[in-house]
C-alpha positions as CSV (number, residue, x, y, z in Angstrom):
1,X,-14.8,-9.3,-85.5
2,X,-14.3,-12.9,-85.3
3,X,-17.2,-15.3,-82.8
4,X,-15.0,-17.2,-80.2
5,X,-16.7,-19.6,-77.8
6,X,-14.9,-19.3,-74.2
7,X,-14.8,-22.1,-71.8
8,X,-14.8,-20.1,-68.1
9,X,-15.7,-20.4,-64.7
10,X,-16.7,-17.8,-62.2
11,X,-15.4,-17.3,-58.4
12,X,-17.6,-20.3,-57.0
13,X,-15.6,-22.7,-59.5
14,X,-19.2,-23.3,-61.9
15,X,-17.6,-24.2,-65.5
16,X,-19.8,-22.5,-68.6
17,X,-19.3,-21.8,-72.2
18,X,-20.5,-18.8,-73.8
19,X,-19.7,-17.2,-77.0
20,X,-18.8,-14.0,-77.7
21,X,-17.4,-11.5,-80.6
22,X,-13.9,-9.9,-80.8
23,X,-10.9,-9.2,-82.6
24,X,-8.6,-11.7,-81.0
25,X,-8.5,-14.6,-79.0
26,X,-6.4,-12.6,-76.4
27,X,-8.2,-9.6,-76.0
28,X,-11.2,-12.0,-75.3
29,X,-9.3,-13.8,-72.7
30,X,-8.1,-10.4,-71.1
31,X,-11.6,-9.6,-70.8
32,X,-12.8,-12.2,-68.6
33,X,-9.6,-12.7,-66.8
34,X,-9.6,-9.0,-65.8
35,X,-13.2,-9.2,-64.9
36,X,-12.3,-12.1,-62.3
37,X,-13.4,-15.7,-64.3
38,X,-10.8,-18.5,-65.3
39,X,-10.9,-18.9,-68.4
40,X,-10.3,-22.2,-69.7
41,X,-10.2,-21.7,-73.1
42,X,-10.8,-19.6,-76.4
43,X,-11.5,-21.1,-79.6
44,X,-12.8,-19.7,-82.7
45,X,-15.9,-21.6,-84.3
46,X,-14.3,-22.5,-87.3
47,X,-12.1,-24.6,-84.8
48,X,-14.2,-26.9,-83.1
49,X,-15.3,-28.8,-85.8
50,X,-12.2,-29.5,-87.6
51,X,-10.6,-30.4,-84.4
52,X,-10.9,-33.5,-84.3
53,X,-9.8,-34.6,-87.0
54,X,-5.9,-33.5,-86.3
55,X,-3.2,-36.1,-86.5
56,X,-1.8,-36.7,-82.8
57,X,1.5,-36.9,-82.1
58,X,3.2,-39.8,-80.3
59,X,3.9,-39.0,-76.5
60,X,7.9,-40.3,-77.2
61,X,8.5,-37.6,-79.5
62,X,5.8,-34.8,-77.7
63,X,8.4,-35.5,-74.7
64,X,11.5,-35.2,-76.3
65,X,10.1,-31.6,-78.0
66,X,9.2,-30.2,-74.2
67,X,12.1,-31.7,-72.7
68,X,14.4,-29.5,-75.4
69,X,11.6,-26.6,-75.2
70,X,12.1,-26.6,-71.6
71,X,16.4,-26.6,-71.9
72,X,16.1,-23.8,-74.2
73,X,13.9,-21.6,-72.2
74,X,16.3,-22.4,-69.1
75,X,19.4,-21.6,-71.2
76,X,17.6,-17.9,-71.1
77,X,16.0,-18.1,-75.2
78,X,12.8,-16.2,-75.5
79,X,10.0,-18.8,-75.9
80,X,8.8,-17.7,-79.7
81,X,12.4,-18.0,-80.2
82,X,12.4,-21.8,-78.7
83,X,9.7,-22.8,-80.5
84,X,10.5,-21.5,-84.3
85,X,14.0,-23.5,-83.7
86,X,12.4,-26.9,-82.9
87,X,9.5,-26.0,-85.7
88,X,12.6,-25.9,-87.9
89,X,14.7,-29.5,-86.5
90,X,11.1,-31.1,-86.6
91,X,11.2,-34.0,-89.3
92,X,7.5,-34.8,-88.5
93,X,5.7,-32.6,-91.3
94,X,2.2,-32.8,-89.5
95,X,3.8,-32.1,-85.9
96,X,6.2,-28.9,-87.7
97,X,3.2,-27.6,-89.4
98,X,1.7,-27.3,-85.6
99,X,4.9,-25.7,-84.5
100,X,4.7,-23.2,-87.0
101,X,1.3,-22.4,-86.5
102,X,1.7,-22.0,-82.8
103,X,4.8,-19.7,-83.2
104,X,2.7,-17.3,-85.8
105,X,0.1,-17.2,-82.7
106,X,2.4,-16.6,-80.1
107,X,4.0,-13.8,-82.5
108,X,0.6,-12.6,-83.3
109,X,0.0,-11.6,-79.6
110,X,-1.7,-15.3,-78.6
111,X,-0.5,-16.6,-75.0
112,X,1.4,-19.9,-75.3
113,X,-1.4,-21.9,-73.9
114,X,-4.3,-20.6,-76.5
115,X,-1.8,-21.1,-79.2
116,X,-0.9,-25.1,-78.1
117,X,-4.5,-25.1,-77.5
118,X,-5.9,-24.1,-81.0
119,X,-3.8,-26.7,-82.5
120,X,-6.8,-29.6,-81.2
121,X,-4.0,-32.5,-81.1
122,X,-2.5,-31.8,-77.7
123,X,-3.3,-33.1,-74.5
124,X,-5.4,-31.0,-72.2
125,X,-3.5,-31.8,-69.4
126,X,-0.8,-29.7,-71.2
127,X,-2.1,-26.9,-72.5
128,X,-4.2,-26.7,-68.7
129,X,-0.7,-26.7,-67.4
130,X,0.8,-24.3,-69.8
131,X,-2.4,-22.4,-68.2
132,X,-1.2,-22.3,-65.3
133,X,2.6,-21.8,-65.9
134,X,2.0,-18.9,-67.3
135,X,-0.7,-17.1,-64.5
136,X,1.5,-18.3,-61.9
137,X,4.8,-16.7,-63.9
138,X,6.5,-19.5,-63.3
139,X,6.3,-22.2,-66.3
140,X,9.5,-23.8,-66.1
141,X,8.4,-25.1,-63.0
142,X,5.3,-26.4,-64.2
143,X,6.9,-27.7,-67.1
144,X,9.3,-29.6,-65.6
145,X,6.8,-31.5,-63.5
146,X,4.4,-32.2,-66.6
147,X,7.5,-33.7,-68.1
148,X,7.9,-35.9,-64.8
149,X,4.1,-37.3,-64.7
150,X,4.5,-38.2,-68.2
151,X,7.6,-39.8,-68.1
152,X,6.1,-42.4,-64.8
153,X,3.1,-42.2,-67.0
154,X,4.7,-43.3,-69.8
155,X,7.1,-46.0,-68.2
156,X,4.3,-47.5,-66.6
157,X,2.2,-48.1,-69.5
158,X,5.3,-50.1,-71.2
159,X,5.5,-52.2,-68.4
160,X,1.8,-52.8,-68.6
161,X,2.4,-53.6,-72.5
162,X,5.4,-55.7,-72.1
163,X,3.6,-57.6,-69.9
164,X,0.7,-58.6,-72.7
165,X,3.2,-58.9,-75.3
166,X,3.7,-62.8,-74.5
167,X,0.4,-64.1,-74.1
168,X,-1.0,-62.0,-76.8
169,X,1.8,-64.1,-79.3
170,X,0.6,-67.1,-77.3
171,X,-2.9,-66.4,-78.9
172,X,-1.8,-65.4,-81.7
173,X,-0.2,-69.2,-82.4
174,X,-3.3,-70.7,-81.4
175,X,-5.3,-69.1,-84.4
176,X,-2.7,-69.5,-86.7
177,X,-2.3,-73.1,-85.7
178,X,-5.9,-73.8,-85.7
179,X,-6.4,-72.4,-89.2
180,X,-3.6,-73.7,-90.8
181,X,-5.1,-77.6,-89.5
182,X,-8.6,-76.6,-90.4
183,X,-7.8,-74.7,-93.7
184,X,-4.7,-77.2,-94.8
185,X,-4.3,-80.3,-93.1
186,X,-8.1,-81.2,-93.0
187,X,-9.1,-80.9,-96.2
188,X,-5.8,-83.6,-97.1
189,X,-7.5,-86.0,-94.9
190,X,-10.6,-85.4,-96.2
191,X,-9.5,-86.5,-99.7
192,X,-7.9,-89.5,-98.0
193,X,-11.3,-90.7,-96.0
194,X,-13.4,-90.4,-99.5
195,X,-10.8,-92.4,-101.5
196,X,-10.6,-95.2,-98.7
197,X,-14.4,-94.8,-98.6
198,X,-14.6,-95.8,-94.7
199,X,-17.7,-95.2,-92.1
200,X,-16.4,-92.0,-90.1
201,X,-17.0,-91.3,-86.7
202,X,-18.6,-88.5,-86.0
203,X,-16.3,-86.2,-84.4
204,X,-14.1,-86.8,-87.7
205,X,-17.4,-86.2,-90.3
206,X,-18.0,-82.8,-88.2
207,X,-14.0,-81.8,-88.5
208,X,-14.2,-82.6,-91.9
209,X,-17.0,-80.6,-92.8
210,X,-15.2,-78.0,-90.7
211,X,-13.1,-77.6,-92.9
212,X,-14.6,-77.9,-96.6
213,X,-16.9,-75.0,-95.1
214,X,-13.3,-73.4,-94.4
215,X,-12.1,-73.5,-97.4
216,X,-15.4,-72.7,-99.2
217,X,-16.6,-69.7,-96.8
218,X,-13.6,-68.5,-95.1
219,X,-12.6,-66.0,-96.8
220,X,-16.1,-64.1,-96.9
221,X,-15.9,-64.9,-93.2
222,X,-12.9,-62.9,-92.5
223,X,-14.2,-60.0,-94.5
224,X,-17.3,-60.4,-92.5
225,X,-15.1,-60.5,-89.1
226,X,-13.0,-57.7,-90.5
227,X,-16.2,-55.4,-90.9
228,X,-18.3,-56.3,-87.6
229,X,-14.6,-55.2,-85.8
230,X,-14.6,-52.4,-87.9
231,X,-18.1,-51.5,-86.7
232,X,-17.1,-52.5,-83.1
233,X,-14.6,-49.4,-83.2
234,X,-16.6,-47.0,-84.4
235,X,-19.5,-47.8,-82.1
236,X,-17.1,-48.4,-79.4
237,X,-15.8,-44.4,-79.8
238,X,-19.4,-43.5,-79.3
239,X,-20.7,-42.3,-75.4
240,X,-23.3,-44.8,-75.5
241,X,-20.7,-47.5,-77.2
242,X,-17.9,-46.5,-74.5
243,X,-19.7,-46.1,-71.7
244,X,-21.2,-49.9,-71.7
245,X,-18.1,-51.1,-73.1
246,X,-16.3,-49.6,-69.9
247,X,-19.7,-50.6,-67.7
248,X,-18.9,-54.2,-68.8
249,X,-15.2,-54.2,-68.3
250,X,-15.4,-53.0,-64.9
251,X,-17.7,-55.7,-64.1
252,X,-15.2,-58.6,-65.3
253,X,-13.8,-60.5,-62.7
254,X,-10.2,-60.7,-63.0
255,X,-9.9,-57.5,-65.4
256,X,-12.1,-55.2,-63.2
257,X,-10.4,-54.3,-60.7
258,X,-7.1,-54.3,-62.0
259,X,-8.7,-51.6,-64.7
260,X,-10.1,-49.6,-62.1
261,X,-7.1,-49.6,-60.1
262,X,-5.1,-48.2,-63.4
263,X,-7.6,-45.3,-64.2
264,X,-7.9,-44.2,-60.5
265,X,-4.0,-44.1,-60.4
266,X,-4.0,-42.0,-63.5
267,X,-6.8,-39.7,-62.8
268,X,-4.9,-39.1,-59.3
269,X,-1.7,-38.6,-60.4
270,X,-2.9,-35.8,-63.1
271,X,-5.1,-34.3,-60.9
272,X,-1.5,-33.9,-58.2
273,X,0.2,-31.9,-61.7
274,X,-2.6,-30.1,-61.9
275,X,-2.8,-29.0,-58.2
276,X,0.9,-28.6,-57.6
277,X,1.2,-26.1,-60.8
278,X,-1.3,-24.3,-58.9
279,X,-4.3,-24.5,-60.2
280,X,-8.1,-24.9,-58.1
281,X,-9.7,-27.8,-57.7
282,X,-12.7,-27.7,-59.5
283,X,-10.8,-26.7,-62.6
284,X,-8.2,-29.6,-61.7
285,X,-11.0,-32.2,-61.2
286,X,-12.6,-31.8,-65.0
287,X,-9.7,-31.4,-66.9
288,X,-8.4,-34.9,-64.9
289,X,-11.8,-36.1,-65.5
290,X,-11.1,-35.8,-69.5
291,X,-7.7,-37.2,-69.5
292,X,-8.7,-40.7,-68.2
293,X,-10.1,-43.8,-70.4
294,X,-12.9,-45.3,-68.0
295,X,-15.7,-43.2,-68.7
296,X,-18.1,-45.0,-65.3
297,X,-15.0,-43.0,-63.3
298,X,-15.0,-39.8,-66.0
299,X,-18.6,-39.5,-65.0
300,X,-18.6,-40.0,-61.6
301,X,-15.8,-37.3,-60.8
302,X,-18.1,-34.8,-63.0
303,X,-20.8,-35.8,-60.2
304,X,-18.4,-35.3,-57.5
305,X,-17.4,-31.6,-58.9
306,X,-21.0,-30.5,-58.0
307,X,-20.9,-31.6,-54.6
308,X,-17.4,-30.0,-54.4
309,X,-18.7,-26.8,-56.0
310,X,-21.5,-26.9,-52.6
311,X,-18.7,-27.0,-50.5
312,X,-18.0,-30.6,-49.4
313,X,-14.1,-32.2,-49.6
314,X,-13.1,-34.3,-52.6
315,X,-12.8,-37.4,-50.6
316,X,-16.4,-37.2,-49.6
317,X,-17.2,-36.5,-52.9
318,X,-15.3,-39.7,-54.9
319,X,-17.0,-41.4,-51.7
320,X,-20.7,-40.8,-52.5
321,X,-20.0,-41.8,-56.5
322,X,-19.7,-45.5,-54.8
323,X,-17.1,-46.2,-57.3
324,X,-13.4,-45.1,-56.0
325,X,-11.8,-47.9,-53.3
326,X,-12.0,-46.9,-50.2
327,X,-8.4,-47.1,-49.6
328,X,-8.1,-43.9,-51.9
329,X,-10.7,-42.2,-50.6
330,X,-9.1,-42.6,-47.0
331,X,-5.8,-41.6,-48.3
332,X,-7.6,-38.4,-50.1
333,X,-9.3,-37.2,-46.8
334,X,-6.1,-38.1,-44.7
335,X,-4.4,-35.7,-47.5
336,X,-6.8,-33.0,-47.3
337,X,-7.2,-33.0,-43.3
338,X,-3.2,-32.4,-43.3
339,X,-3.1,-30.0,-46.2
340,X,-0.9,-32.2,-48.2
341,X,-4.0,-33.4,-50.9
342,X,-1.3,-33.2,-53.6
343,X,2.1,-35.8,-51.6
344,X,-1.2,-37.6,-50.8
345,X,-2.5,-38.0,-54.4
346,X,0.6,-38.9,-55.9
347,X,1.1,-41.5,-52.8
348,X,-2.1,-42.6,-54.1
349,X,-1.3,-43.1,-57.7
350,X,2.1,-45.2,-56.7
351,X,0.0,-47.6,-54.9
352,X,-2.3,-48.4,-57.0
353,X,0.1,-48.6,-60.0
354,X,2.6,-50.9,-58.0
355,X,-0.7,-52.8,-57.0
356,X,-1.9,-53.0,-60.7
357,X,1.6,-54.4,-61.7
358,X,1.7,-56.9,-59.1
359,X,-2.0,-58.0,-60.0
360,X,-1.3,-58.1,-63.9
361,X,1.9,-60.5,-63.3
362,X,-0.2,-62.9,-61.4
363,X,-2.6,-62.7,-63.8
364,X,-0.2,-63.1,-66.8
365,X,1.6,-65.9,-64.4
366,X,-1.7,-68.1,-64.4
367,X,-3.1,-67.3,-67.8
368,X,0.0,-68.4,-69.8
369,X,-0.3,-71.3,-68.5
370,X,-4.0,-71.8,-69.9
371,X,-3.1,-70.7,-73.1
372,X,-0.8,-73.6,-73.8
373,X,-3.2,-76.4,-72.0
374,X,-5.8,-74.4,-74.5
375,X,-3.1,-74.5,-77.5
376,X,-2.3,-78.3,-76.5
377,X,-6.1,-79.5,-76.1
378,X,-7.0,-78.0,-79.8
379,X,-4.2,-79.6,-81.3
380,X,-4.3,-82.9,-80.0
381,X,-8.0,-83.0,-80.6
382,X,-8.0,-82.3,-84.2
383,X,-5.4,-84.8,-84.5
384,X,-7.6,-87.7,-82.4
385,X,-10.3,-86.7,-84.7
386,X,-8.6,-86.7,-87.7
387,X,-6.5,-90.3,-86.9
388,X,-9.5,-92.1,-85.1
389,X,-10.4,-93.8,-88.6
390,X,-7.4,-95.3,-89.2
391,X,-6.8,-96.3,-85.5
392,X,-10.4,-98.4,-86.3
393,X,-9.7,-99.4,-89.6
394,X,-5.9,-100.8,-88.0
395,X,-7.9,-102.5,-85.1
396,X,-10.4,-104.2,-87.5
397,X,-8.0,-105.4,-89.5
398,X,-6.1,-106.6,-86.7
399,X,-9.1,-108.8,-85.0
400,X,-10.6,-110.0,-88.8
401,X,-6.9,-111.6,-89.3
402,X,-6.0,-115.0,-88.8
């Protein structure tokens, strides 16, 4: 008898974790499913700790495996069947070795969901909607629509990178410029001025010593930039670390809002999979809750799910956290009063994605700009600075002539 810890919730929706012995993870699951709980999950104790540390696989290539698992199940293949032939055209070892292992689990008697779900590298969205596929007997269905939100998901996102690319090159110049002049080109002049032996004025003494500390210190400067980032990240993956971090971005003038626009868009379109593949709310709420980055909104949706649990609607839940726009929380109570919460929450998600786009070009459209006037104004100071002695040593000779 193995120790499993099970992730349920009763009739009233309240989420708890207990653990428990027995032979399998299925039997287990049986158990509380025939005694009336949804379980969640089951995962033995060894798991948990080591589960973490799996290797993720990219969403390009989890996508393209579903949308072939998918065609095979459709063609009418069994699905441990499916599974052992894309474990066996997988040319990702780490992401094969998880195929495999899922097939042995599925053979073994393990449902499809506990098996995805053991693996600790998938998203929960997924295996929450494998979940649900397979009590609702109908997972191609649920399937396909995970394979839709992640494809707007996923399109979206590239649009929000392509639209950093530029001005992160644009900054990207700007320190390479600025080192190269304070590293290399300052240090020449600086050899020049000590030959000639001039008086220097001091803008051009402070950029000179600029750059003899440069060349002297900057290397144990980068290593000492290079470790505080690396400590940045790691604190930053902390709850404490995260939580300000996302306190603090939320607060930012230009970046606020269009962050909080983004995560509310994501946490409403997951939480319209989750309720169109049928499952309940409160179970829809945390696992959406999980699958979004801000952890201010993470947190204040887990508030909300006790005030659902006491029988209140979600939109005046995500209203009392005082953090969702009201425009969503309208929309949300207009899509529960017409029992349409799901159409409602996708309409949701779509404005507030096509509102975040719209934002971030502006943004990018006015922000370019300052990088170059930024860009311009460094370069054209260091060289002022660097040329101001021999603009004074041309002008004295010029008036001690005849």
């Amino acid at each position: 008898m193995a120790e499993y810890v099970v992730r349920l919730a009763d009739e009233r929706g309240r989420v708890q974790e207990q653990t428990h012995s027995a032979a399998t993870e299925e039997e287990l699951r049986a158990r509380f499913t025939q005694a009336g709980y949804y379980v969640y999950s089951v995962k033995a104790r060894g798991l948990l700790a080591g589960s973490g540390k799996t290797k993720k696989v990219k969403l390009e290539t989890f996508l393209v495996f579903n949308q072939q698992f998918l065609t095979l199940i459709r063609a009418g293949l069994p699905i441990l069947g499916s599974i052992e032939l894309l474990a066996r055209r997988q040319k990702l070892p780490h992401f094969r070795a998880q195929l495999e292992d899922v097939a042995t689990r599925v053979k073994n008697g393990e449902s499809i969901s506990s098996a995805f779900e053991a693996q600790g590298g998938f998203p929960i969205v997924y295996t929450t909607t494998l979940l649900a596929g397979e009590r609702s007997g109908n997972l191609e269905e649920v399937m396909q629509r995970y394979l839709d939100f992640q494809r707007v998901s996923l399109t979206f996102r590239k649009k929000l990178t392509a639209s950093l690319i530029y001005p992160a090159v644009l900054v990207f110049m700007v320190i390479c410029l600025f080192t190269f002049l304070i590293t290399f080109v300052v240090p020449r002049f600086a050899e020049l001025y000590e030959q000639l032996g001039t008086k220097l004025p001091p803008i051009t003494s402070f950029l000179l010593q600029l750059g003899k500390e440069a060349q002297s210190y900057g290397i144990y400067a980068a290593v000492a930039f290079a470790l505080l980032v690396f400590l940045f990240v790691r604190w930053i993956k902390t709850d404490a670390g995260a939580a300000l971090v996302d306190r603090i971005r939320i607060s930012l003038p230009l970046v606020g809002p269009v962050w909080l626009k983004y995560q509310v868009g994501l946490f409403a379109r997951t939480l319209a999979t989750l309720l169109t593949g049928g499952l309940p709310l409160v179970p829809s709420l945390e696992v959406a809750a999980r699958s979004i980055g801000s952890r201010q909104i993470s947190n204040a949706v887990f508030r909300g799910v006790e005030t659902v649990r006491e029988g209140k609607g979600l939109s005046v839940s995500l209203a009392n956290t005082k953090i969702f726009p009201e425009l969503a929380v309208e929309m949300i109570e207009v899509g529960e009063s017409t029992g349409a919460l799901p159409q409602m929450l996708n309409s949701v998600a779509e404005f507030f994605e096509e509102d975040v786009q719209t934002n971030l070009t502006a943004a990018m459209s006015l922000i370019e700009p300052v990088i170059l006037i930024v860009m311009g104004c460094v370069v054209v100071t260091i060289l002022i600075s660097l040329y101001l002695p021999i603009f004074s040593m041309s002008s004295g000779a010029g008036a001690g002539g005849p």
